[in-house]
ROSE-4610 file (N, C-alpha, C; in Angstrom, 1 decimal, always signed):
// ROSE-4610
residu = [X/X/X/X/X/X/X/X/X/X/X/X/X/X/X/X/X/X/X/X/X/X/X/X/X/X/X/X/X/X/X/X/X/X/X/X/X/X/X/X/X/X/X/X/X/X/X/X/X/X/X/X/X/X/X/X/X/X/X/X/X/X/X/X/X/X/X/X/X/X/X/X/X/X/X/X/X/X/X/X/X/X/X/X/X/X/X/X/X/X/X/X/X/X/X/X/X/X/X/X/X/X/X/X/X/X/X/X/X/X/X/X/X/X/X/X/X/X/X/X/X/X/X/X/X/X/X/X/X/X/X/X/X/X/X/X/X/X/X/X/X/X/X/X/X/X/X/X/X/X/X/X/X/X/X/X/X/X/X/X/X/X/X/X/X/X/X/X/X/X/X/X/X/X/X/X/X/X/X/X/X/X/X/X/X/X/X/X/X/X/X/X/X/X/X/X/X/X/X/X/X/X/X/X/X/X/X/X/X/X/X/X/X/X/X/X/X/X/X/X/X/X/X/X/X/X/X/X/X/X/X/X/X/X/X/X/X/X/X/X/X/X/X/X/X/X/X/X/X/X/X/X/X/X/X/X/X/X/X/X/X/X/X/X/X/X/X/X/X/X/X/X/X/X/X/X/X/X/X/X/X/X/X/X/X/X/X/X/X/X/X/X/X/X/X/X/X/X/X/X/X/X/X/X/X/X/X/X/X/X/X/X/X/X/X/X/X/X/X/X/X/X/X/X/X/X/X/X/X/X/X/X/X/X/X/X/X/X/X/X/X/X/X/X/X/X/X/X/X/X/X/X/X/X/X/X/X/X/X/X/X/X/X/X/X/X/X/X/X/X/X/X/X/X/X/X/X/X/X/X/X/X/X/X/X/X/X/X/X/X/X/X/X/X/X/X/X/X/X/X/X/X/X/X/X/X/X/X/X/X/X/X/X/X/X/X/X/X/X/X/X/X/X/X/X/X/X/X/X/X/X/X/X/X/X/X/X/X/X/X/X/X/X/X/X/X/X/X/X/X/X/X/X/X/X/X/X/X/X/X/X/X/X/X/X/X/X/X/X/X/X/X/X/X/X/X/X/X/X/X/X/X/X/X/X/X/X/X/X/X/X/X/X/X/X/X/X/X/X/X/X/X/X/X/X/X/X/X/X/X/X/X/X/X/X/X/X/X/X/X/X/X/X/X/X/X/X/X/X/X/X/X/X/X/X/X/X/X/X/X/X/X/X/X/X/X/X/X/X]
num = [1/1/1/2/2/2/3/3/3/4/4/4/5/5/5/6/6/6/7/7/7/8/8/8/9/9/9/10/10/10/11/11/11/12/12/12/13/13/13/14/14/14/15/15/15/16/16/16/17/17/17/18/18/18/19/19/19/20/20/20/21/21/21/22/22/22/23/23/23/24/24/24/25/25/25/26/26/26/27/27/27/28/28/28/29/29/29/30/30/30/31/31/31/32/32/32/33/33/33/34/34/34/35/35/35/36/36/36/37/37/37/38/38/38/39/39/39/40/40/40/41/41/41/42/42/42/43/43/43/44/44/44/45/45/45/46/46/46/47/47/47/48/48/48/49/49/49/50/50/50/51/51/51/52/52/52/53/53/53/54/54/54/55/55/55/56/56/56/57/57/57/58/58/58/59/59/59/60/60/60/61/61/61/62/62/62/63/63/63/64/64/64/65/65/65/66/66/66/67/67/67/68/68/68/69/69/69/70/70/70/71/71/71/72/72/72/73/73/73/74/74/74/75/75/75/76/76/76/77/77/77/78/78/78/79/79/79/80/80/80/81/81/81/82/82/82/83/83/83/84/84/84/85/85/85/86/86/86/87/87/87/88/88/88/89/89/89/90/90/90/91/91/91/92/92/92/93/93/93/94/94/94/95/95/95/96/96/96/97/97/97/98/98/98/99/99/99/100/100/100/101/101/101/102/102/102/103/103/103/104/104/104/105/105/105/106/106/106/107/107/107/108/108/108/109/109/109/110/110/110/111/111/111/112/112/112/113/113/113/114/114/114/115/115/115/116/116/116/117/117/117/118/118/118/119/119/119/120/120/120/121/121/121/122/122/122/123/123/123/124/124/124/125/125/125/126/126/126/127/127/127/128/128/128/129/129/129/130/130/130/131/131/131/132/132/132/133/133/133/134/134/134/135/135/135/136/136/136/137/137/137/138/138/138/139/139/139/140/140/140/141/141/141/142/142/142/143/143/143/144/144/144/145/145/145/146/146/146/147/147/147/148/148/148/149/149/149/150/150/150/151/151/151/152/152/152/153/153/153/154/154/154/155/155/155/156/156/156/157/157/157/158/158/158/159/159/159/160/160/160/161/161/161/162/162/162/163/163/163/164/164/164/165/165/165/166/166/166/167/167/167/168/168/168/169/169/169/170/170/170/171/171/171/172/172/172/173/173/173/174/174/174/175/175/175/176/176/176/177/177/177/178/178/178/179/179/179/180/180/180/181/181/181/182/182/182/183/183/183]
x = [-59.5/-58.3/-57.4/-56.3/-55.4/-54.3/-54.6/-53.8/-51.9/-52.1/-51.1/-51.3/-51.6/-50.9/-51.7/-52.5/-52.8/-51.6/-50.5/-49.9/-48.9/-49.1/-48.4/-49.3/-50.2/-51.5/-52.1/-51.9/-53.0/-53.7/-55.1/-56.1/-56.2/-56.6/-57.1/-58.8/-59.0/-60.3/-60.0/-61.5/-61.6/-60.7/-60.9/-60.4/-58.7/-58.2/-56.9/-55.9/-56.7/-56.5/-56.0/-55.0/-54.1/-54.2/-55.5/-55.2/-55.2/-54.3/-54.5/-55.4/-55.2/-56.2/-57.3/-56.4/-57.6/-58.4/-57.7/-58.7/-60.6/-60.7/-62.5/-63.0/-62.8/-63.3/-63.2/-62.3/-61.8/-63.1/-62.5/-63.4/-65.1/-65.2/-66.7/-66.9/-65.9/-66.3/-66.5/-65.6/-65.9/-67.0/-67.4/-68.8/-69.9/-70.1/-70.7/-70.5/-69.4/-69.6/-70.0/-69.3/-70.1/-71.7/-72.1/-73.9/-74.2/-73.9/-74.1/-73.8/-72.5/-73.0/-74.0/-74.2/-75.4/-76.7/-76.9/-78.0/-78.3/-77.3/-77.1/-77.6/-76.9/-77.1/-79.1/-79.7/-80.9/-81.6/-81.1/-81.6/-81.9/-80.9/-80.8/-82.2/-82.1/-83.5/-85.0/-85.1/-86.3/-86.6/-85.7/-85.6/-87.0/-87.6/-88.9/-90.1/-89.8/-90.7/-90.4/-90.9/-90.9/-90.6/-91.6/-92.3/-90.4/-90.5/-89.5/-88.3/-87.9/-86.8/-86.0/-87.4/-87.1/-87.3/-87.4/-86.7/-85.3/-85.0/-83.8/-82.9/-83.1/-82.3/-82.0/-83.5/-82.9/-82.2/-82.2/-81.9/-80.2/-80.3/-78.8/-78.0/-78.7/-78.2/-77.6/-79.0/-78.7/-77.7/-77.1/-75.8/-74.9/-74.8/-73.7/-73.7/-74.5/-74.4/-73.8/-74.2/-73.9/-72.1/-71.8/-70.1/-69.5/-70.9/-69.8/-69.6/-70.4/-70.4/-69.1/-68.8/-67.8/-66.3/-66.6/-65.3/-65.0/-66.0/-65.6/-64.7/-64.6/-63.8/-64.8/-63.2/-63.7/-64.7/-64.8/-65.5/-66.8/-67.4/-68.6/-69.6/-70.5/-72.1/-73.2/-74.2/-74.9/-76.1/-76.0/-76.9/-77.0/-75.5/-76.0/-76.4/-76.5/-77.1/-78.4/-79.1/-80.3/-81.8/-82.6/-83.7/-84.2/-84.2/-84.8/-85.9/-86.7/-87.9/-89.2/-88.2/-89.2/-88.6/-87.3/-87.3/-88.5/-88.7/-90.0/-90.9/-91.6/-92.6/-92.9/-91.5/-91.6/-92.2/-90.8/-91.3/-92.8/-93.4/-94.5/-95.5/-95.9/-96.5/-96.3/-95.7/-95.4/-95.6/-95.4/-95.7/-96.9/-98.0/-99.2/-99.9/-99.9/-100.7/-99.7/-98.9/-98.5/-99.2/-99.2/-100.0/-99.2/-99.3/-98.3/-97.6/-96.5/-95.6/-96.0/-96.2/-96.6/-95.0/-94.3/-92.9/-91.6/-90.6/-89.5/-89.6/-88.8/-88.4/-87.0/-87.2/-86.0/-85.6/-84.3/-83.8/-83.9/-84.3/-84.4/-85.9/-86.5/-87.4/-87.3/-87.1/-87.3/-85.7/-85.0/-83.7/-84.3/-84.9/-84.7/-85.2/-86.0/-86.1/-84.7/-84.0/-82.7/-81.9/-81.8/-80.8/-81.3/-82.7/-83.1/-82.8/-82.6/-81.6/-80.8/-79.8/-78.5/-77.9/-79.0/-78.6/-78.5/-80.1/-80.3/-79.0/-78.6/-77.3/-76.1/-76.1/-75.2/-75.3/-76.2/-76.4/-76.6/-77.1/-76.8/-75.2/-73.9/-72.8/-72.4/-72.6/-72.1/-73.0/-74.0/-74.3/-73.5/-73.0/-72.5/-71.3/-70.3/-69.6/-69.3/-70.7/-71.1/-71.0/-71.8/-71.7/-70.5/-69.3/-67.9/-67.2/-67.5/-67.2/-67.2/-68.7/-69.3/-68.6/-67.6/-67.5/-65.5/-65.5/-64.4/-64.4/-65.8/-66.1/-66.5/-66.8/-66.8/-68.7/-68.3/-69.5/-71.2/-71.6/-72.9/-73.2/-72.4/-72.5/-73.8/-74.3/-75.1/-76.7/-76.5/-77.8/-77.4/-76.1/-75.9/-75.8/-75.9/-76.0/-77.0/-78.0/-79.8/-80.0/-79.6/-80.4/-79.9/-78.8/-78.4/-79.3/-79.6/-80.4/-81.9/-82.3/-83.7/-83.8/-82.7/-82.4/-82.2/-81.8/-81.9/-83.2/-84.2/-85.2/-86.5/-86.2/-86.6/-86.5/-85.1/-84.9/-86.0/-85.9/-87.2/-88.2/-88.8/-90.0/-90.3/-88.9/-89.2/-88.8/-88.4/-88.3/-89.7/-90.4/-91.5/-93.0/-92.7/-93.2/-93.4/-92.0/-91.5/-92.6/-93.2/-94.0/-95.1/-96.1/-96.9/-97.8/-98.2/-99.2/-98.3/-97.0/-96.2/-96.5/-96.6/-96.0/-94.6/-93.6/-92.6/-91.8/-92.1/-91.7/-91.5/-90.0/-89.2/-89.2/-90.2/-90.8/-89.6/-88.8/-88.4/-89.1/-88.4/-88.8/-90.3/-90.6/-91.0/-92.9/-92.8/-94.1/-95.1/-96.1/-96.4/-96.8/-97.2/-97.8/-98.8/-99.8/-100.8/-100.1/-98.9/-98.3/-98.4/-99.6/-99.0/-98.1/-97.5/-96.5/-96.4/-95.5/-95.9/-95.1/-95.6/-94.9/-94.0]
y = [+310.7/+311.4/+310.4/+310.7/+309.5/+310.2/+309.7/+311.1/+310.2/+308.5/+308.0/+307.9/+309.1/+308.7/+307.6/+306.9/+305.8/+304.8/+304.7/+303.7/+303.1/+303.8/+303.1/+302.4/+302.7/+301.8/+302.8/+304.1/+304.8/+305.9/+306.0/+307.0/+308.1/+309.1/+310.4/+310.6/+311.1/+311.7/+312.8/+313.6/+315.0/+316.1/+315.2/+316.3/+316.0/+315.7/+315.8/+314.5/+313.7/+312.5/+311.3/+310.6/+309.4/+308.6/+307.8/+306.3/+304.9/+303.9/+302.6/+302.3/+301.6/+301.2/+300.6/+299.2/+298.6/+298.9/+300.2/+301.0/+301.3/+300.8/+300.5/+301.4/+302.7/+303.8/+303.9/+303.2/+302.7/+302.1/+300.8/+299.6/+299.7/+301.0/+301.2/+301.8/+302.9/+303.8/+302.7/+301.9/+300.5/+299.5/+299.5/+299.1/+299.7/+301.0/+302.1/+301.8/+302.4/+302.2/+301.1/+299.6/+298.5/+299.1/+298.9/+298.9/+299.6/+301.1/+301.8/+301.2/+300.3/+300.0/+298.7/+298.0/+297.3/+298.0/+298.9/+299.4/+300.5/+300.3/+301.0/+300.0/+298.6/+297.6/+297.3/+297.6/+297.6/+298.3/+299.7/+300.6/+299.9/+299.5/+299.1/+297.9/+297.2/+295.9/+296.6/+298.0/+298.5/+299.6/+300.4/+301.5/+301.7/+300.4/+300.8/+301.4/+301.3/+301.4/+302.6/+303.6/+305.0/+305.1/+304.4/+304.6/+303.9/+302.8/+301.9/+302.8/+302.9/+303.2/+304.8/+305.7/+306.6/+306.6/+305.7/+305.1/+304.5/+303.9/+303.4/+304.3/+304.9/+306.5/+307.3/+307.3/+308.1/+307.5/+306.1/+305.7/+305.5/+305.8/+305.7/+307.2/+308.0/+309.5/+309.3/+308.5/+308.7/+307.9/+306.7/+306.0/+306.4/+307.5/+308.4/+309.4/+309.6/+310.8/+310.2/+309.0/+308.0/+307.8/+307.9/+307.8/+308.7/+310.2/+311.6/+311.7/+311.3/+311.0/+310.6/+309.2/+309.0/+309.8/+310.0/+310.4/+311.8/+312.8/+314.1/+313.7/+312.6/+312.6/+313.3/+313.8/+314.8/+316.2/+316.4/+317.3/+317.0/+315.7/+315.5/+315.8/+316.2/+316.9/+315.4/+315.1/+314.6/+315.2/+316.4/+317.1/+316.6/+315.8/+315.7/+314.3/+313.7/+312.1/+312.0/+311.2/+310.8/+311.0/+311.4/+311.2/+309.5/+309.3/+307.9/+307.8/+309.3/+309.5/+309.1/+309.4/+309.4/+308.0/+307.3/+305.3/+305.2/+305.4/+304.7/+304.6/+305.7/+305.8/+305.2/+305.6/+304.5/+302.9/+302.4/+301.0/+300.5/+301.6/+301.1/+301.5/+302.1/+302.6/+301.4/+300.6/+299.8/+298.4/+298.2/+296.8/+296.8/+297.8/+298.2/+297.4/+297.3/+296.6/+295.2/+294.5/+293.4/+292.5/+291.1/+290.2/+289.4/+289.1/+288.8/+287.6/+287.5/+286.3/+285.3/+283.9/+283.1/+282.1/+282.2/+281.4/+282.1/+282.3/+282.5/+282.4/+283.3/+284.0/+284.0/+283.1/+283.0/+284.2/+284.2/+285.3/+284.4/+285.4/+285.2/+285.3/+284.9/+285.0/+286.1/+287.0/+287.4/+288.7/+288.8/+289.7/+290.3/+291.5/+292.4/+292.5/+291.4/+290.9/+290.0/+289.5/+289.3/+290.2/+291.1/+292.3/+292.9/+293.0/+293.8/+292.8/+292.3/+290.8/+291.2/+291.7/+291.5/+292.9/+293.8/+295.0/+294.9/+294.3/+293.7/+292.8/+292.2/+291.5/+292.4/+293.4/+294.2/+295.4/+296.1/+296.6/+296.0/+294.8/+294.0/+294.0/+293.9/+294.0/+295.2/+296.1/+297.9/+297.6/+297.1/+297.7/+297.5/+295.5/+295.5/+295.7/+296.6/+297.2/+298.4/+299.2/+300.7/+299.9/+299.2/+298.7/+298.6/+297.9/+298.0/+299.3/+299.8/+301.4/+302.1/+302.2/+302.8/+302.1/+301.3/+300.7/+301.5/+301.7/+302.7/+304.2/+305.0/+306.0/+306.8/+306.7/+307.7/+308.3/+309.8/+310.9/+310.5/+310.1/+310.0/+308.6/+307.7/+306.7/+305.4/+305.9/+304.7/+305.1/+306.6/+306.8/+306.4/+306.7/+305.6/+304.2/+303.4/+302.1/+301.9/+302.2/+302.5/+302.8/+303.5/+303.4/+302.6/+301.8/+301.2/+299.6/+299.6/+298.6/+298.7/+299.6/+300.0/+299.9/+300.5/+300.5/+299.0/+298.0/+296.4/+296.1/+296.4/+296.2/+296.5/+297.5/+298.3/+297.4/+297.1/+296.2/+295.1/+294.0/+293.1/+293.3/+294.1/+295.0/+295.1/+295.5/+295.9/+295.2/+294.1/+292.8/+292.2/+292.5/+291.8/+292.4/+293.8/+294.8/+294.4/+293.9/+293.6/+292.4/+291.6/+290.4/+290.2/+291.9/+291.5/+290.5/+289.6/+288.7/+287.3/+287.1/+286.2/+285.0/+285.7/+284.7/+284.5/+285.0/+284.7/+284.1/+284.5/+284.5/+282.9/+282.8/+281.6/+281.5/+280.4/+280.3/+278.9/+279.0/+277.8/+277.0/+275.6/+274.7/+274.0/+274.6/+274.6/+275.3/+275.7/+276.2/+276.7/+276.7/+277.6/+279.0/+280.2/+281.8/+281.4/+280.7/+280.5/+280.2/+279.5/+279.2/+277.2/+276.6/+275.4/+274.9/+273.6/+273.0/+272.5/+272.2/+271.7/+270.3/+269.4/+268.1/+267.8]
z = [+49.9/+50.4/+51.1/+50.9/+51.3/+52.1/+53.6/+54.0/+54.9/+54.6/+55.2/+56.9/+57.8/+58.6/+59.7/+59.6/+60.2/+59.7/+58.8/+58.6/+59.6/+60.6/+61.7/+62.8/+62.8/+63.4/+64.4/+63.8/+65.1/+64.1/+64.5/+64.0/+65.0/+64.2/+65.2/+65.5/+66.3/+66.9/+66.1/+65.9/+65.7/+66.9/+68.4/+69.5/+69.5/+68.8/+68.3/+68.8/+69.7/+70.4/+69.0/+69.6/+68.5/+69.3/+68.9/+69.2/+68.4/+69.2/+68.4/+67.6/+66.4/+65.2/+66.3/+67.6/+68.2/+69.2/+69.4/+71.0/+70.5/+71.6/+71.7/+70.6/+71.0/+70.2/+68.6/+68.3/+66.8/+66.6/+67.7/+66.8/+66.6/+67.5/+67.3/+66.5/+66.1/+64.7/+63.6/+63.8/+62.6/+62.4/+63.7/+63.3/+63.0/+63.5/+62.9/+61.5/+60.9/+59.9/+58.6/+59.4/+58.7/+58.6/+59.7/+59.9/+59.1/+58.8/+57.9/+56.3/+56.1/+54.7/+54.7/+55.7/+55.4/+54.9/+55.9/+55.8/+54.4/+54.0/+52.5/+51.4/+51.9/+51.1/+51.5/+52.1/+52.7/+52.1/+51.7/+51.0/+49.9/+49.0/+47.8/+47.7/+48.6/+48.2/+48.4/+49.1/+49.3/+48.8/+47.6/+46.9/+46.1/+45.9/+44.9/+46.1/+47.2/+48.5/+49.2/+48.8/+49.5/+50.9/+51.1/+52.7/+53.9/+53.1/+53.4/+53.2/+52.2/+51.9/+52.6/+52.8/+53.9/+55.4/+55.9/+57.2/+57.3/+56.4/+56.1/+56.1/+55.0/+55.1/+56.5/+57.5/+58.2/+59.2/+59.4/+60.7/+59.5/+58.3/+58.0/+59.0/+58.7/+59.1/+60.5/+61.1/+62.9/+63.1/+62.3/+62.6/+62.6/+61.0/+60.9/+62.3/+62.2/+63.6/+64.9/+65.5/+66.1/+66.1/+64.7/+64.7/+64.9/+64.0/+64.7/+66.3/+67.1/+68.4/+68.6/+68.4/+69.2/+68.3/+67.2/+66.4/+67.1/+67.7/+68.3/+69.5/+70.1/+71.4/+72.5/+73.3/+74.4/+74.0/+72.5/+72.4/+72.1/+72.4/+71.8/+72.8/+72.0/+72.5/+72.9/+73.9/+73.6/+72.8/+72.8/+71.7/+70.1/+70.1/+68.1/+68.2/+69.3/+69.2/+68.9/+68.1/+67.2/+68.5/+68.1/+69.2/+69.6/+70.8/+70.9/+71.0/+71.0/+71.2/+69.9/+69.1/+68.0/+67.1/+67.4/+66.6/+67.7/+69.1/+69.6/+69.3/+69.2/+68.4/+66.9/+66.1/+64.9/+65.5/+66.1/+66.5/+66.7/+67.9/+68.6/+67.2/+66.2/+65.3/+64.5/+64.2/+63.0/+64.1/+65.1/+65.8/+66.0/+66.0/+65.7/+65.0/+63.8/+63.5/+62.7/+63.4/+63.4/+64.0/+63.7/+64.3/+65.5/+66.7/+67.5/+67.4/+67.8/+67.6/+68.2/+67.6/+68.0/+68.2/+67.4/+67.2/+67.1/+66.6/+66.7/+65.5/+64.3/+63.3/+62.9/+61.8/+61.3/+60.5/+60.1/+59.0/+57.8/+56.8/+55.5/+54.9/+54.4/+53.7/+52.0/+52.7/+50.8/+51.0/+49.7/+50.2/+51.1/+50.6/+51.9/+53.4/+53.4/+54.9/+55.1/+54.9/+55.0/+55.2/+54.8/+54.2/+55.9/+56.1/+57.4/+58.7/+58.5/+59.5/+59.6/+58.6/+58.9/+59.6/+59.0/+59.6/+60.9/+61.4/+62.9/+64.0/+63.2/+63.8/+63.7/+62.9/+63.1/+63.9/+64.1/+64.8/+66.3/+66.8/+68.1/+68.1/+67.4/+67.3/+67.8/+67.3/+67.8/+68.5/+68.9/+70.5/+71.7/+71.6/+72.1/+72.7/+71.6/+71.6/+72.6/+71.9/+72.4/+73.9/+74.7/+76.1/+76.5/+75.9/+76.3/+76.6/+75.5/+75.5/+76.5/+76.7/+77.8/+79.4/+79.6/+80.3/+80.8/+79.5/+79.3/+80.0/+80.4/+81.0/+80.0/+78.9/+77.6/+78.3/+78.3/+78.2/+77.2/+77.3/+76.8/+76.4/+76.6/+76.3/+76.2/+77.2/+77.6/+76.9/+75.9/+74.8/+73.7/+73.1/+71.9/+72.2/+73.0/+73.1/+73.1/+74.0/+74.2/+73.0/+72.2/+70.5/+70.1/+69.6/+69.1/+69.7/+71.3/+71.4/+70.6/+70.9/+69.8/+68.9/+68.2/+66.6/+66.1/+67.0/+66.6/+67.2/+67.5/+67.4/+66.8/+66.2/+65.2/+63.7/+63.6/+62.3/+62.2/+63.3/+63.8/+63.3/+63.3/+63.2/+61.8/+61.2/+60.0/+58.8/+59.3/+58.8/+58.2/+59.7/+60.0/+59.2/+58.7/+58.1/+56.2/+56.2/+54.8/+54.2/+55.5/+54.6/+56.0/+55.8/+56.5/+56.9/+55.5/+55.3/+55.9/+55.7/+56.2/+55.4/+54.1/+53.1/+52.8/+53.3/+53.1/+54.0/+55.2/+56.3/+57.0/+57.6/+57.8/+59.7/+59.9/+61.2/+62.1/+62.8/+63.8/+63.7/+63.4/+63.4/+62.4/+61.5/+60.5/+60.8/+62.0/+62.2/+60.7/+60.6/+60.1/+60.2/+59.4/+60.0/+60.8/+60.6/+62.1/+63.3/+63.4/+64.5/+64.8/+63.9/+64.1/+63.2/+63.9/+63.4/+61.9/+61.2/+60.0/+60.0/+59.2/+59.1/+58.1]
């Protein structure tokens, strides 16, 4: 739908509110929505992976939700924000049986441990956003940032998930998976 009237540089809120394309609240709906097509693009590299690929999904939902947040304005509920209760539980369930870090982790290793990187940096992006925001006075703020910090932690994780055995996996400074150095 093409509705024109942002052509003079201001968007609306749901609560009837017209603001600048660059006011905070914009620019976060915009990263929201980036992150969400990353994480689309994320989908796409893990689609043969059930297990995978419906996590991805839902933390796609909770993003979206995440934008309806701030797109309600003054009318928004902290009720339709994502549970942080249960990405926790994901995280701590999946760091579980990870092997612990010995080194620092590069991005890349196979696409979609890439692809789960990038989501990761983008979602650290809207977070830091959501923090500015929040700095603005906006109502609920400081649980969509708090997920969005999780939810970049979570990616980590699930990066890390992607090449349990860490055959793929791209270690600082050329370590190897045991954690010693390589020459």
């Amino acid at each position: 739908m093409v509705t024109r009237s942002g052509d003079r540089g201001e968007t609306g809120l749901a609560d009837g509110q017209r603001l600048a394309k660059p006011h905070i609240s914009i620019e976060l709906l915009g990263e929201l929505d980036e992150l969400n097509a990353r994480l689309g693009s994320l989908a796409v590299a893990v689609a043969d992976e059930t297990e995978w690929l419906a996590f991805v999904r839902e933390q796609q939902q909770a993003v979206f939700d995440l934008g309806g947040f701030v797109a309600m304005g003054a009318m928004a509920e902290t009720g339709q924000l994502p549970e942080l209760d249960r990405l926790d539980a994901w995280i701590e369930a999946a760091n579980h049986d990870l092997p612990p870090l010995r080194e620092f982790i590069l991005p890349g290793g196979t696409e979609a441990m890439a692809r789960a990187h990038l989501a990761r940096t983008g979602t650290r992006r809207a977070e830091r956003l959501a923090w500015a925001w929040c700095k603005e006075g906006e109502g609920g703020c400081a649980q969509l940032a708090t997920y969005l910090n999780r939810l970049s932690d979570a990616w980590f994780v699930f990066a890390r998930l992607l090449d349990r055995d860490g055959e793929h996996t791209v270690y600082w400074r050329g370590a190897s998976p045991d954690g010693d150095a390589v020459d």
